[in-house]
VOTITOR-537789 format. One record per residue (C-alpha): y, z, x; residue in one letter. Coordinates in nm, 3 decimals. Example, Ala and Ser with C-alpha at 12.3 -4.5 7.8 and 13.67 -1.06 7.14 Angstrom:
BEGIN
<pt c2="-0.450" c3="0.780" c1="1.230" aa="A"/>
<pt c2="-0.106" c3="0.714" c1="1.367" aa="S"/>
//
This chain:
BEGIN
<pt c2="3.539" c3="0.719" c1="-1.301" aa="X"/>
<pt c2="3.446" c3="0.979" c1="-0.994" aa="X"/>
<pt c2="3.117" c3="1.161" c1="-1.018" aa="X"/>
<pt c2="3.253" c3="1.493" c1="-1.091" aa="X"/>
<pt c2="3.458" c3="1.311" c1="-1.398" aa="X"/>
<pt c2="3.125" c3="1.223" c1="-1.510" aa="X"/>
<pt c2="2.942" c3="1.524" c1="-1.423" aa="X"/>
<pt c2="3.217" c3="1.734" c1="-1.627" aa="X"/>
<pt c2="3.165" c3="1.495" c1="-1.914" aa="X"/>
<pt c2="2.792" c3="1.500" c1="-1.891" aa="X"/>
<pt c2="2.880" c3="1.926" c1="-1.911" aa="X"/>
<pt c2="3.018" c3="1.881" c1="-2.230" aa="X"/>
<pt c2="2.746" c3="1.637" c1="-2.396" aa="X"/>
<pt c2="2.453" c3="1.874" c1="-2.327" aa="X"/>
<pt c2="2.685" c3="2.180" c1="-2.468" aa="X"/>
<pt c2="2.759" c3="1.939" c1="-2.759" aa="X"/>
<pt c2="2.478" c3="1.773" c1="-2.883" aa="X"/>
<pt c2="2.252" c3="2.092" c1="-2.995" aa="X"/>
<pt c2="2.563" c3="2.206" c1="-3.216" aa="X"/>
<pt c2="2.586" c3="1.857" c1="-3.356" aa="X"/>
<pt c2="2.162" c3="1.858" c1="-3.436" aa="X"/>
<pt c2="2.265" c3="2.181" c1="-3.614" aa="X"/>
<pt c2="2.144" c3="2.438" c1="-3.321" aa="X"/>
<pt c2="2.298" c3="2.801" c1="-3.340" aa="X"/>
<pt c2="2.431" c3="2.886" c1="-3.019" aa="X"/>
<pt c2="2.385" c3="3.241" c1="-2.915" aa="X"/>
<pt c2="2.601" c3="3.377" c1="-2.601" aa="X"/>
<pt c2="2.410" c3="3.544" c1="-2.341" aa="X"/>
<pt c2="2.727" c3="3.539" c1="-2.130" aa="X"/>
<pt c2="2.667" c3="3.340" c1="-1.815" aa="X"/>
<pt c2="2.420" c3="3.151" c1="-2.039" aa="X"/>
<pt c2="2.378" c3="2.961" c1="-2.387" aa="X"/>
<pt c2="2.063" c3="2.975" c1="-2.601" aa="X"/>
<pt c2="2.069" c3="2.729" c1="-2.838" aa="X"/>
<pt c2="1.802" c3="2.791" c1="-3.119" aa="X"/>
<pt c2="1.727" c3="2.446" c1="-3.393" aa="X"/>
<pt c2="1.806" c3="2.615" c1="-3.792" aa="X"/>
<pt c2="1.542" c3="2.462" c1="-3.951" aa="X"/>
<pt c2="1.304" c3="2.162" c1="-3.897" aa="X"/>
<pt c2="1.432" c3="1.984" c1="-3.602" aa="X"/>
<pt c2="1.432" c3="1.947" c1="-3.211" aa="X"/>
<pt c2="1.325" c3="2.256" c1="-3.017" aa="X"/>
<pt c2="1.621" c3="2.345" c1="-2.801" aa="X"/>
<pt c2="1.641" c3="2.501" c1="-2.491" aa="X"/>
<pt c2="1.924" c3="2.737" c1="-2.245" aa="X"/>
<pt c2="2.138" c3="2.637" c1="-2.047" aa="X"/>
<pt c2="2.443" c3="2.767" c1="-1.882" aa="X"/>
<pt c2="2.750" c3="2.829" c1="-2.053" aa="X"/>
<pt c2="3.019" c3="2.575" c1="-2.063" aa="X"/>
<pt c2="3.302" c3="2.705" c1="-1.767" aa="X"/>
<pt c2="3.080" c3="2.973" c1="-1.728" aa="X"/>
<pt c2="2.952" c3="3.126" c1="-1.378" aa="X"/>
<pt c2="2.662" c3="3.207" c1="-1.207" aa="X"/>
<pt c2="2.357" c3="3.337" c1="-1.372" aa="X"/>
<pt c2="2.140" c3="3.604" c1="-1.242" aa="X"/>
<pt c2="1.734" c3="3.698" c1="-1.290" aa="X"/>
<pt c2="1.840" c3="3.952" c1="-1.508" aa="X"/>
<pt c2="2.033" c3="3.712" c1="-1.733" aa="X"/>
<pt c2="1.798" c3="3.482" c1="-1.747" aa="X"/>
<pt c2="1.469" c3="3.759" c1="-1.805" aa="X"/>
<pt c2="1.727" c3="3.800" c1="-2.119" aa="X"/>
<pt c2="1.706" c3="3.496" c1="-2.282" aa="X"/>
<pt c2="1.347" c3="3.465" c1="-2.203" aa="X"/>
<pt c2="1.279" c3="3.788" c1="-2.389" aa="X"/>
<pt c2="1.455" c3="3.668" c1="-2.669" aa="X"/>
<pt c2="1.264" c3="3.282" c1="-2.673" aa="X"/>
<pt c2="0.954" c3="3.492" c1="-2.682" aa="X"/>
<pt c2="1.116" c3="3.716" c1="-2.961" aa="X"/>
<pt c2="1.171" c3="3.383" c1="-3.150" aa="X"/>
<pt c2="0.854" c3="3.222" c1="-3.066" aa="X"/>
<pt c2="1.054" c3="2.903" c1="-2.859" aa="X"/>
<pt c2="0.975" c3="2.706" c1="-2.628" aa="X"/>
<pt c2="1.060" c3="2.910" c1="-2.297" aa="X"/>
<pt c2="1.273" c3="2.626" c1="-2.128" aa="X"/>
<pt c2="1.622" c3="2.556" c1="-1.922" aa="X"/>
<pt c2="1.803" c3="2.295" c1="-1.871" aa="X"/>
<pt c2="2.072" c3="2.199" c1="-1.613" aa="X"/>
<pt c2="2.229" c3="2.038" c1="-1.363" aa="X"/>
<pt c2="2.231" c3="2.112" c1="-0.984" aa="X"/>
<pt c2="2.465" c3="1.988" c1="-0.877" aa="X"/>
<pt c2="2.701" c3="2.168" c1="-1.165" aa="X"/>
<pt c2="2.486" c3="2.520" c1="-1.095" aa="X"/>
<pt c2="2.328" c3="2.519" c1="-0.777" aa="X"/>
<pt c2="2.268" c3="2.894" c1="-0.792" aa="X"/>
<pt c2="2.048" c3="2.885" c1="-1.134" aa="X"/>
<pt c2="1.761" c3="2.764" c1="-0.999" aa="X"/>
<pt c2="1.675" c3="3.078" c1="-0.733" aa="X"/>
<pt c2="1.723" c3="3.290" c1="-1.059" aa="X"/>
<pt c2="1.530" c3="3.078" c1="-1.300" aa="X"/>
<pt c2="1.231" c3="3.079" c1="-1.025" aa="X"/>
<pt c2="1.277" c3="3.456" c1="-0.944" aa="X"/>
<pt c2="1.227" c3="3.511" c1="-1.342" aa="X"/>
<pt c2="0.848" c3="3.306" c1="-1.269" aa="X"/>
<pt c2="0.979" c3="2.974" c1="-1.444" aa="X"/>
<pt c2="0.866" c3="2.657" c1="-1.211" aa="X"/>
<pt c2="1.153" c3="2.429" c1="-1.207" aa="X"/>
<pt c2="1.084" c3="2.010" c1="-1.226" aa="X"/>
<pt c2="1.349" c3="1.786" c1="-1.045" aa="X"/>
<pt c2="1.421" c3="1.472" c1="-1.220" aa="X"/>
<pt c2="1.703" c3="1.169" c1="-1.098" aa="X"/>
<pt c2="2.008" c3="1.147" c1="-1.356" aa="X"/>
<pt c2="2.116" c3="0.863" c1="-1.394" aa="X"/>
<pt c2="2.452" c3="0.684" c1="-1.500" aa="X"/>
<pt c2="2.471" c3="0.302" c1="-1.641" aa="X"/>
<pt c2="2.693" c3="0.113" c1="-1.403" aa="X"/>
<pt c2="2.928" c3="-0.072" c1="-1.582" aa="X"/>
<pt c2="3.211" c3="-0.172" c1="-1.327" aa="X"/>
<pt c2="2.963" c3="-0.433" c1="-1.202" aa="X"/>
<pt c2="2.815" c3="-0.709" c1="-1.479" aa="X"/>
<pt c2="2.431" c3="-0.569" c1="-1.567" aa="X"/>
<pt c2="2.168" c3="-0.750" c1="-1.480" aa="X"/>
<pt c2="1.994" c3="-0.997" c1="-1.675" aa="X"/>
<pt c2="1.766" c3="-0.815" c1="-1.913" aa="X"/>
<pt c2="1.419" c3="-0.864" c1="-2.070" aa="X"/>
<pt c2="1.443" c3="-0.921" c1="-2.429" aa="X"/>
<pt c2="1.138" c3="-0.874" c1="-2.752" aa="X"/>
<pt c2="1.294" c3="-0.502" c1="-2.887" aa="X"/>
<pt c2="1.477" c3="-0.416" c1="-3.175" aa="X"/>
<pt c2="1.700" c3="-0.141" c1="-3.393" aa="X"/>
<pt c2="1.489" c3="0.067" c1="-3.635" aa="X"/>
<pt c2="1.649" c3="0.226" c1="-3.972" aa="X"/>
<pt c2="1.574" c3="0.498" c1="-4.127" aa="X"/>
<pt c2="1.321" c3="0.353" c1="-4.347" aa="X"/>
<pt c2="1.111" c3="0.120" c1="-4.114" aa="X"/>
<pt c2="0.745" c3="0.118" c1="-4.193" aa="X"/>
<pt c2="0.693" c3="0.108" c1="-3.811" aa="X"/>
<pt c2="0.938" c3="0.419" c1="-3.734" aa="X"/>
<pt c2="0.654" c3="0.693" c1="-3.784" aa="X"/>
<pt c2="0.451" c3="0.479" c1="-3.482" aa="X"/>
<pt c2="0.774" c3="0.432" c1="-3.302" aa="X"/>
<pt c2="0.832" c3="0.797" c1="-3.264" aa="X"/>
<pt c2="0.412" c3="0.860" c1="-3.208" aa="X"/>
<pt c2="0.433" c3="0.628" c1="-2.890" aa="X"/>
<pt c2="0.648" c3="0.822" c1="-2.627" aa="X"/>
<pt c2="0.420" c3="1.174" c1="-2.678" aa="X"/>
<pt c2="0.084" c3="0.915" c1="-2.586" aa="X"/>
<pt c2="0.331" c3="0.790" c1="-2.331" aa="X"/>
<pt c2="0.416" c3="1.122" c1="-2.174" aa="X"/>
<pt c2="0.043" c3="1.251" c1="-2.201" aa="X"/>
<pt c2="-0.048" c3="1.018" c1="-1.923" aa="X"/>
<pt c2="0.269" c3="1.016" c1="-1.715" aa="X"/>
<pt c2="0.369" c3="0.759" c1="-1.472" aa="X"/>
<pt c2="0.362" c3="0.410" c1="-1.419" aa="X"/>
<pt c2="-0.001" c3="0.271" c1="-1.423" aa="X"/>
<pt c2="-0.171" c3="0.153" c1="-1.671" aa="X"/>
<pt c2="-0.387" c3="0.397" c1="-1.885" aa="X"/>
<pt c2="-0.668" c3="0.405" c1="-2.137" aa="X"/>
<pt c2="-0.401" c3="0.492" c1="-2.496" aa="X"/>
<pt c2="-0.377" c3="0.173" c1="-2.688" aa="X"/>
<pt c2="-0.352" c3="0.087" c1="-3.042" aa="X"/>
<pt c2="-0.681" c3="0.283" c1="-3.189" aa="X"/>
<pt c2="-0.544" c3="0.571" c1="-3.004" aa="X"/>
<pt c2="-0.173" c3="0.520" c1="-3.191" aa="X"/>
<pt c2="-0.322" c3="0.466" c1="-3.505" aa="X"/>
<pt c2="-0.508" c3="0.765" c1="-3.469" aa="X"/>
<pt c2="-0.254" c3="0.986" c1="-3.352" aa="X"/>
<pt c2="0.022" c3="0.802" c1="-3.612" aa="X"/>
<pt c2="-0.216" c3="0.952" c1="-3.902" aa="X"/>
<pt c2="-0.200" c3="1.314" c1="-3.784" aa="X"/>
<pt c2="0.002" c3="1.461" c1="-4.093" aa="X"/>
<pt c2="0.266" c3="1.662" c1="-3.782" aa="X"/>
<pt c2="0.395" c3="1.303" c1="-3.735" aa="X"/>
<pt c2="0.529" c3="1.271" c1="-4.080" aa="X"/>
<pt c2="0.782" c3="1.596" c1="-3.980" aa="X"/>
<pt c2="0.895" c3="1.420" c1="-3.671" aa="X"/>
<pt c2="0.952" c3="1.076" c1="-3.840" aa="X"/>
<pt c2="1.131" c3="1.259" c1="-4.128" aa="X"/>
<pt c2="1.329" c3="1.433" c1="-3.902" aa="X"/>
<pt c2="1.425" c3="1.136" c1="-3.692" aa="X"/>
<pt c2="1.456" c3="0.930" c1="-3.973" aa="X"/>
<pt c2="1.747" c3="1.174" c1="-4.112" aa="X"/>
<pt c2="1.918" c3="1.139" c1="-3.737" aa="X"/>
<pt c2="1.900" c3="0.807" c1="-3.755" aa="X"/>
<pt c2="2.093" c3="0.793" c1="-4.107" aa="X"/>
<pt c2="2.344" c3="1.036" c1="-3.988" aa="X"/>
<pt c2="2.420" c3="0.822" c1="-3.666" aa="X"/>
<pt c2="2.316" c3="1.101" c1="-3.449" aa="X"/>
<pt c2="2.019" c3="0.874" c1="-3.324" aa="X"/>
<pt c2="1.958" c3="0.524" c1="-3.252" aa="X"/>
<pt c2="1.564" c3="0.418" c1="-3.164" aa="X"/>
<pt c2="1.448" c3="0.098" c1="-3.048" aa="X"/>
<pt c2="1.108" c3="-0.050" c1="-3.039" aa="X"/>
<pt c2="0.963" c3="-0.334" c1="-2.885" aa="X"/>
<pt c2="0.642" c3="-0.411" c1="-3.100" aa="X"/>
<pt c2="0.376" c3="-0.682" c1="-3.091" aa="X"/>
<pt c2="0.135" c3="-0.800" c1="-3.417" aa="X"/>
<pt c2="0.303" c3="-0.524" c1="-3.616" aa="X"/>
<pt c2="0.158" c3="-0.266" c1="-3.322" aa="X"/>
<pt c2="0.519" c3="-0.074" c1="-3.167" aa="X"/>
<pt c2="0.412" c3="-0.042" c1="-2.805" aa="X"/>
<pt c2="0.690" c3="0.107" c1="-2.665" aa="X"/>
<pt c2="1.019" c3="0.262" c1="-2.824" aa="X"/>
<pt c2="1.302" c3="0.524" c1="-2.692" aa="X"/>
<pt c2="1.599" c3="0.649" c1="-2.831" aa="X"/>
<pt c2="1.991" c3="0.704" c1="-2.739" aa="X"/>
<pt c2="2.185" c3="1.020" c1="-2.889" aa="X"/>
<pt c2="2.550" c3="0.965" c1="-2.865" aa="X"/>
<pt c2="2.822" c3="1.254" c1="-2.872" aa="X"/>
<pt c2="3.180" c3="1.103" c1="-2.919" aa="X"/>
<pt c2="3.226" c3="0.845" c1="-2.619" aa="X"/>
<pt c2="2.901" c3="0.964" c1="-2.382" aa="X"/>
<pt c2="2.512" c3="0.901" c1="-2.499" aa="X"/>
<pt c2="2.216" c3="0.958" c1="-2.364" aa="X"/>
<pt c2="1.841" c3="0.790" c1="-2.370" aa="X"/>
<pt c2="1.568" c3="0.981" c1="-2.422" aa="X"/>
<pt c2="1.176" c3="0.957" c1="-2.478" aa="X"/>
<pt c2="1.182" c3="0.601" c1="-2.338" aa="X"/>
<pt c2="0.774" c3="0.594" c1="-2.361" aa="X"/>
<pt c2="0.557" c3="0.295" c1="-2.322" aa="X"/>
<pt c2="0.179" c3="0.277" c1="-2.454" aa="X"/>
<pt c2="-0.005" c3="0.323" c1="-2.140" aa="X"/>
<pt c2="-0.281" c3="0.044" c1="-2.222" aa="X"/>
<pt c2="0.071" c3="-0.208" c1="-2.257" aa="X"/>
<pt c2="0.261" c3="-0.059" c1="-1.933" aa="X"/>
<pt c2="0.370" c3="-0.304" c1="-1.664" aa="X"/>
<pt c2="0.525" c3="-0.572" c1="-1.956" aa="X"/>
<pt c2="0.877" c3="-0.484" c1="-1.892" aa="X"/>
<pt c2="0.882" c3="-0.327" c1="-2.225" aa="X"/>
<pt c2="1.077" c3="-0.034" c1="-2.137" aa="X"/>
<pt c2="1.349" c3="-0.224" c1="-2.003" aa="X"/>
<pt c2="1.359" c3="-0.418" c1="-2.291" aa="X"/>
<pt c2="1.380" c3="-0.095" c1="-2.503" aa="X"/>
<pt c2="1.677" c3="0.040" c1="-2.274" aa="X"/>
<pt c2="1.832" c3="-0.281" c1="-2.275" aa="X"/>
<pt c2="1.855" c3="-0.311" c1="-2.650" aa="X"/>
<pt c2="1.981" c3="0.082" c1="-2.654" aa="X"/>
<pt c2="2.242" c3="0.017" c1="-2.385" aa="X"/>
<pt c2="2.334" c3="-0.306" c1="-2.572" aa="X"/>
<pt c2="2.427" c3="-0.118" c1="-2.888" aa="X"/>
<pt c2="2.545" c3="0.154" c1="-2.747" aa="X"/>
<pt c2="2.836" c3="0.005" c1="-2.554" aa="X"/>
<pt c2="2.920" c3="-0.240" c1="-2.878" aa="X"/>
<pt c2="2.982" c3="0.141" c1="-3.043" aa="X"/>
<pt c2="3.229" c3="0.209" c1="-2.779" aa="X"/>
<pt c2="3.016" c3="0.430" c1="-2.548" aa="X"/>
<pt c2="3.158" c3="0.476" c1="-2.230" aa="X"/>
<pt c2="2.917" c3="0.655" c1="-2.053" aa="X"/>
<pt c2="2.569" c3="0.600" c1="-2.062" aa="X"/>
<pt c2="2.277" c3="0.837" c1="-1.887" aa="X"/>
<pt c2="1.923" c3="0.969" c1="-1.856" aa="X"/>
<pt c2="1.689" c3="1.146" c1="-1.699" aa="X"/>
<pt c2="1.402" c3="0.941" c1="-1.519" aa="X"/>
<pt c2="1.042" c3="1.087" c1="-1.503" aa="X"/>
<pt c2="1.027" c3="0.978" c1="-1.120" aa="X"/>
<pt c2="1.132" c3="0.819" c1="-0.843" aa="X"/>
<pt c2="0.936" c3="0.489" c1="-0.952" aa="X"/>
<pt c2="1.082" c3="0.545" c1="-1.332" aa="X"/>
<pt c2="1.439" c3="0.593" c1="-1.163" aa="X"/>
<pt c2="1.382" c3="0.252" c1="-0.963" aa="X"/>
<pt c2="1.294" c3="0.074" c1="-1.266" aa="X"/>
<pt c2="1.632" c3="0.252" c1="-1.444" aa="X"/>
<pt c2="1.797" c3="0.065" c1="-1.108" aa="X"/>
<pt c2="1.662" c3="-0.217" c1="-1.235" aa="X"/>
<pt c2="1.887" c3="-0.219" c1="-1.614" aa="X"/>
<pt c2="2.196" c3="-0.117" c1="-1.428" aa="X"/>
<pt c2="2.157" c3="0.264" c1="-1.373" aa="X"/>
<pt c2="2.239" c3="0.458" c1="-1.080" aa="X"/>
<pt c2="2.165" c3="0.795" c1="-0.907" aa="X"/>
<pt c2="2.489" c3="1.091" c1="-0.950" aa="X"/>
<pt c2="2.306" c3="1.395" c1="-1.001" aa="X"/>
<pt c2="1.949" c3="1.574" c1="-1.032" aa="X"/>
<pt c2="1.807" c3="1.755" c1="-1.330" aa="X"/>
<pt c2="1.665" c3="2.025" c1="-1.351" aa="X"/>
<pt c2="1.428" c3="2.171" c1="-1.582" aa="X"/>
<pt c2="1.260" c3="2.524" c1="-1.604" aa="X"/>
<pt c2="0.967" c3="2.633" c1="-1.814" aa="X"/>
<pt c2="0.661" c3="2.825" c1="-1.756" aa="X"/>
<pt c2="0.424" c3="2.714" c1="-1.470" aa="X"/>
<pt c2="0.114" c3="2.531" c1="-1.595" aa="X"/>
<pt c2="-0.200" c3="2.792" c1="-1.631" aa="X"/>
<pt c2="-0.566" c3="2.686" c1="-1.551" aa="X"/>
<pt c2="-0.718" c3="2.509" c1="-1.944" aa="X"/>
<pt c2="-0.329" c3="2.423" c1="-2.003" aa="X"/>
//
């Protein structure tokens, strides 16, 4: 499979999987907002599938109407698909964050992989952790090990906003429109991520390890486990976004190779933020 094969298929996965979460799509022409009915993910724009180039003044649009809804103000794309949204995006006073995207490899035999994680259902006692980890994770980005460990999860587990987001993962996971995997220790879930598959492509996302547990090869094990399942489903294709060039060379690591960069747009970061 060529890049641009991919990169085409990739195009229709990230105009698929909103409508699948049960997004409404609303056409702003050149670009798509796609706004979450109910409780659920909080969605973002992006451009319109086969459409063209977006201007500022298409873009000011759909920020005036994120603000009208109270969402998140937030793009998402590909350069190398639309290389001209990003001058408009920045014009329209978004800052725009470059991240590698990545494809699984599978013409060559993966790599050996660390093992210790495992499928969650629905109604695992350790899913409302599971899905607590990756926002300590992502609080204190990067690689190094950090000061969040299990008092911190526990406390953050019992904050009554984490019972919405394991309900509403817990109903993706009984639908099939997510799979999560944890790697856990003593009953404690340390690290978990999930994989959201669209017909024959799926992608992993919120791969997050608990900073005081980083440097185990947990993550890997995590991806390893999704990647394992998800190919047994039939997957074909198999991507993500890394944080970094140090997450992305871990990623190289389970198989997974640069094709593409992206790119997302939101609101630059204000002084108390």
């Amino acid at each position: 499979m060529t890049i641009q094969t991919i990169l085409a298929s990739l195009e229709q996965y990230y105009d698929a999987v909103p409508r699948a979460g049960g997004a409404r799509a609303e056409d702003f022409g050149p670009l798509t907002l796609f706004v979450q009915e109910g409780d659920g993910w909080a969605y973002y724009a992006r451009p319109t599938l086969g459409g063209s180039g977006a201007s500022v003044a298409d873009v000011e649009r759909v920020l005036a109407r994120q603000r009208e809804l109270k969402l998140p103000e937030a793009f998402e794309w590909v350069a190398e698909n639309s290389p001209s949204l990003r001058a408009s995006v920045e014009a329209a006073g978004l800052h725009v964050h470059a991240h590698p995207l990545m494809v699984l490899d599978t013409a060559e035999p993966l790599p050996p992989q660390p093992e210790g994680a495992r499928l969650l259902g629905a109604d695992d006692p350790l899913l409302a952790a599971a899905v607590t980890v990756p926002m300590l994770a992502f609080a204190a980005g990067g690689t190094a090990l950090g000061e969040a460990g299990p008092a911190e999860l526990a406390a953050a587990t019992a904050d009554p906003a984490v019972e919405v987001r394991r309900a509403t993962v817990a109903a993706a996971i009984a639908s099939g429109r997510t799979v999560l995997a944890a790697a856990e220790r003593d009953g404690v879930v340390l690290c978990s991520g999930q994989y959201n598959p669209v017909g024959e492509v799926a992608e992993i996302v919120a791969v997050g390890t608990l900073p005081a547990a980083r440097r185990q090869g947990l993550a890997l094990a995590v991806t390893a486990a999704l990647v394992t399942e998800a190919l047994a489903r039939g997957i074909r294709t198999v991507f993500l976004s890394a944080g970094d060039e140090d997450v992305a060379r871990i990623y190289g690591r389970a198989g997974f190779r640069r094709v593409a960069t992206a790119l997302i747009a939101e609101p630059p970061a204000t002084d108390g933020a």
